[in-house]
Structure formats: C-alpha cells, structure tokens
C-alpha positions in Angstrom: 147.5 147.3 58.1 150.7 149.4 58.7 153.3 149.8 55.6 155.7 147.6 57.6 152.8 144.6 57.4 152.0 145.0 53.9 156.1 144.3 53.2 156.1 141.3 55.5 153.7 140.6 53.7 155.5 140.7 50.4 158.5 139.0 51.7 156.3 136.1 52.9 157.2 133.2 49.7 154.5 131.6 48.0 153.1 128.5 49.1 154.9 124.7 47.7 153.0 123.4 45.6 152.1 119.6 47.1 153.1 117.8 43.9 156.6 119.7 43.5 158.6 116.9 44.6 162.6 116.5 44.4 164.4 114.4 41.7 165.1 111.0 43.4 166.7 109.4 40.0 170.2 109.4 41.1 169.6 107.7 44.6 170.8 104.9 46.0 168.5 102.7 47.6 168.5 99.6 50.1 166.3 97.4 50.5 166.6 95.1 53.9 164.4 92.1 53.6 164.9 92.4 49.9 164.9 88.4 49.7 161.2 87.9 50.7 158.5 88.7 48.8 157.7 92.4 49.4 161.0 93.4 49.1 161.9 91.4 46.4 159.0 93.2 44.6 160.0 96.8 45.6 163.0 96.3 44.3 162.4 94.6 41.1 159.8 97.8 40.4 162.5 100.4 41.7 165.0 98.9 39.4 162.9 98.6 36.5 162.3 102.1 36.8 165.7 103.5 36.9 167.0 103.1 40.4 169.7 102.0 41.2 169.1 99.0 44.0 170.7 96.7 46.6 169.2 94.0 48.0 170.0 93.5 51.6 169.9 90.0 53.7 171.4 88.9 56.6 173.9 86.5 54.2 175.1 88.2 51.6 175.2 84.6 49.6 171.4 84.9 49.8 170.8 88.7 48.9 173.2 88.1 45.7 171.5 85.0 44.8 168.3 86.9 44.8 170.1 90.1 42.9 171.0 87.6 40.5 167.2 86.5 39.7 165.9 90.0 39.2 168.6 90.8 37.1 168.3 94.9 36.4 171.6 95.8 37.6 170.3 95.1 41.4 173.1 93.9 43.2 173.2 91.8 46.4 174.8 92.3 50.0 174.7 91.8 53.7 172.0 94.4 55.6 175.5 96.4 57.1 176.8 96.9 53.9 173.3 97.5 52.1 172.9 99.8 54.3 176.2 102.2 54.1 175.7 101.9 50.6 172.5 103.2 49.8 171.2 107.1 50.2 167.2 105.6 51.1 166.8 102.1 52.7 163.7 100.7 52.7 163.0 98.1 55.6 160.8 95.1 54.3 161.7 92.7 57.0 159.4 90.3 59.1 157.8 91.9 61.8 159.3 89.1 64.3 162.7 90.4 62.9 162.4 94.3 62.6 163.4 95.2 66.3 166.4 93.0 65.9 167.7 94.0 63.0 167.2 97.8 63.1 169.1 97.9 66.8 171.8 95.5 64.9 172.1 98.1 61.7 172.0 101.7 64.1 175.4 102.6 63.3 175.1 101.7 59.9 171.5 103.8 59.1 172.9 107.0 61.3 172.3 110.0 58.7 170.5 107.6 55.9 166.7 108.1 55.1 165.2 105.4 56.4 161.4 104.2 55.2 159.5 101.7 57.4 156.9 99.5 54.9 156.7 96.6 57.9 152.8 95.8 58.9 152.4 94.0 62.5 150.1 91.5 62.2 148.3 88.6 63.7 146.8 85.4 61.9 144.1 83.0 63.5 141.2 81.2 62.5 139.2 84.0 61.5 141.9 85.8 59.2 144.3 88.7 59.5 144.2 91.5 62.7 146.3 93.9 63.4 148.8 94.1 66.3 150.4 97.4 68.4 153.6 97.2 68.7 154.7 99.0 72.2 155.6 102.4 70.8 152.6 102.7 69.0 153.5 100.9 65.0 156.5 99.8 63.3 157.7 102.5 61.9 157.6 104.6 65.5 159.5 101.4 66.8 161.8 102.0 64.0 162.4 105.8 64.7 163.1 104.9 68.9 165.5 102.4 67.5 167.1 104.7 65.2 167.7 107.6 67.0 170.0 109.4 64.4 168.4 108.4 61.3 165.4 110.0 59.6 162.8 107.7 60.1 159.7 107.6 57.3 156.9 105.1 56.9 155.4 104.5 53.4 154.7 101.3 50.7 152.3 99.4 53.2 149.5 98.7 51.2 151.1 96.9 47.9 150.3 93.3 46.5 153.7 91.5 46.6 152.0 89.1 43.4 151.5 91.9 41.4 155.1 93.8 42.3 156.7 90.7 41.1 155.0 89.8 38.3 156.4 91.3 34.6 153.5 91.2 32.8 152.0 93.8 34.8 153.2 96.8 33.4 151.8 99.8 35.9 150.9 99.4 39.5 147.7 101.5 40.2 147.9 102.4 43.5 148.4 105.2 45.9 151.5 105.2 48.2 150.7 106.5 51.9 153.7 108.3 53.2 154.5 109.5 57.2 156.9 111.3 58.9 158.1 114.1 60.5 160.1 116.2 57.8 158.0 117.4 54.2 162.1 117.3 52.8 162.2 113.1 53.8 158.2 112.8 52.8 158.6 114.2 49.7 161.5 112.3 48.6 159.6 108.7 49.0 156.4 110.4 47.6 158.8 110.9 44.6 160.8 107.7 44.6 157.0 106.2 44.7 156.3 107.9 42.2 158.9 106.7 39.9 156.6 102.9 39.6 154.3 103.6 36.6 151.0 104.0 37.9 152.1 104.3 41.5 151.6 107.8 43.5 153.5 109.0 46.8 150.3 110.5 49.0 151.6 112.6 52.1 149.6 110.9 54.8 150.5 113.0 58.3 153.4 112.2 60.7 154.6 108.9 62.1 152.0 108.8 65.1 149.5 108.2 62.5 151.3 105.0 61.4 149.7 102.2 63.2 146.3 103.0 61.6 148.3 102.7 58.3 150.1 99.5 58.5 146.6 98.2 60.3 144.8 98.9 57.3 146.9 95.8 55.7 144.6 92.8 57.6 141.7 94.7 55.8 142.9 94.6 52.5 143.9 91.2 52.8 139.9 90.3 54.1 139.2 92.4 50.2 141.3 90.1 48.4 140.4 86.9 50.2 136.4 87.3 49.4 137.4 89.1 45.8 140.0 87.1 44.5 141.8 90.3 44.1 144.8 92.1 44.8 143.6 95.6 46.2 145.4 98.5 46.2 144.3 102.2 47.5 143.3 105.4 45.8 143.0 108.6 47.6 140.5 111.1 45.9 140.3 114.4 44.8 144.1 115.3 45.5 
C-alpha cells in the first residue's frame, strides 16, 4: 500500500451507525385516508406521541369531524390541503382509491416525503390473498404516479384495533421501511420510532415492496385462527 492509499484511507469517514436516525419531532405530517381505520390509528399514535398531525379526506367536513374525535391537536382538511401542509404524508387510502387519488394530489406531493402503507388485496371464500398491482406493489405505483416526490413505503403490518384503542399503551412491533434514499428511510424509521414500543426496520428499496404489503393476507390468516392481533419482530438487529 502506497502513502497516497494509506491517506485515502484516512480521509475515508467512518461508517453511520444504522440506529443514528434524524430528529423527526418538529415535522409535519399528513395523513390521506386518515378517516378509516388505519389512518385514523396512525394518527391518533403519531399525535399522542408529539406530532403534530392532519388528517386528510376527500371532504374536509369529514376529515375535521374525525380530527375532532381524536382530539390531540390533530386537525382536519381536504387531501390538497393535507397535503401542502404537511412535511411527511402518509397514504392510508383504499387500495381501489390510491391510483386515483395520488394522480389527483401530484402537484400537491411534488418535493413532500411521501410513505406508502397501502396493502393490495383480495378477499374470497377462503380468506385474504394478495394482489400485484401492474408496476409491481403500491408503493412502486405510488412512486410512477409521483414522479417529483420522494416516494417510501413503510407501516404495512399494524393492527388498526390495537392503534386505536387507548388502553394500549405501547405497540410492540417492528416497522418495515423501503425506498430508495437512507436520508427518506431513516426519517420514517424515526418517526416510527416515535410510537412507544414501535421500531422503524430498513427493509431494502421499493422493488422489494410487494413481498411486504403481501405479507398482510398472512398476518390476517394468524389472527383469524389466534384470535390475535399480530405484529412483526425482526431479530438480532
């Protein structure tokens, strides 16, 4: 090794340590879909932590109605105006609606982080399955939609019953987060991390999504023969 490699060598900066992750406190985040259960649950825990929230709906009458029920300073609007407002918006709509109402928000989520929680599935007789969407999962339709925001995927795998409910104090879970920048991961690992009990798990880039969101319809098989409301832990990280 030459004298010129051992100093590029010394110049080389240490490696980030996986858990260093960014303070997310003073964010604003969005939460489209925040009327139905799952978002009405990611935002009661966001809020409850700290965060300061908006619900998002496609009337605004309905998003403040619902902002009004959580109480916790979470305040109500229409998806356009949830989403200039806030820094992170989380989308927790249907899956027949998320196409729709990304392409009818894309002005309005141009520079924003965006983070994609929406499962495709199918129901039928013998339970839950899992559907692929054209480009590959929600959250890659969500980045071809969305061609100027920065598209993550993440909160997939959470029991809407046990977001909601107030006597349970911590959620133990691990949060699965995708995309294609560590600076956007490791913001919704952190905000994920601001749920008691909750941790943000980076998870690999948004082509691994559908396996992700897929994983849903077998959680949903665990709870129906358990009685239970199954979360994920990720070992020895």
């Amino acid at each position: 090794m030459t004298t010129s490699d051992v100093a590029q060598d010394a110049k080389k900066a240490p490696a980030k340590d996986p858990w260093e992750l960014p303070d997310v406190s003073g964010l604003v985040v969005g939460v489209l879909g925040g009327t139905g259960d799952q978002g009405r649950g990611l935002a009661y825990r966001l809020a409850k932590a700290g965060q300061q929230v908006i619900i998002g709906s496609r009337a605004a009458e309905r998003a403040q109605a619902a902002a009004g029920e959580l109480g916790l300073g979470i305040e109500g609007a229409d998806n356009a105006e949830c989403a200039r407002r806030s820094d992170i918006v989380i989308v927790a709509v249907p899956w027949d609606g998320h196409a729709k109402t990304l392409e009818g928000l894309r002005e309005e989520l141009a520079g924003k982080l965006v983070v994609d929680c929406v499962n495709p599935l199918g129901f039928d007789k013998k339970g839950a399955y899992a559907l692929k969407p054209e480009e590959g999962s929600a959250a890659e339709q969500a980045a071809a939609l969305l061609p100027d925001s920065r598209v993550t995927a993440a909160f997939h795998h959470l029991s809407a019953v046990l977001l909601q409910d107030p006597e349970t104090e911590a959620i133990d879970t691990d949060v699965m987060v995708l995309g294609e920048a560590r600076a956007d991961t490791d913001i919704v690992q952190a905000l994920a991390g601001r749920i008691p009990g909750m941790r943000g798990v980076f998870a690999g880039r948004l082509r691994n999504a559908h396996q992700v969101e897929s994983l849903v319809a077998n959680l949903i098989s665990v709870n129906r023969r358990y009685k239970a409301h199954a979360g994920l832990r990720v070992t020895d990280v």
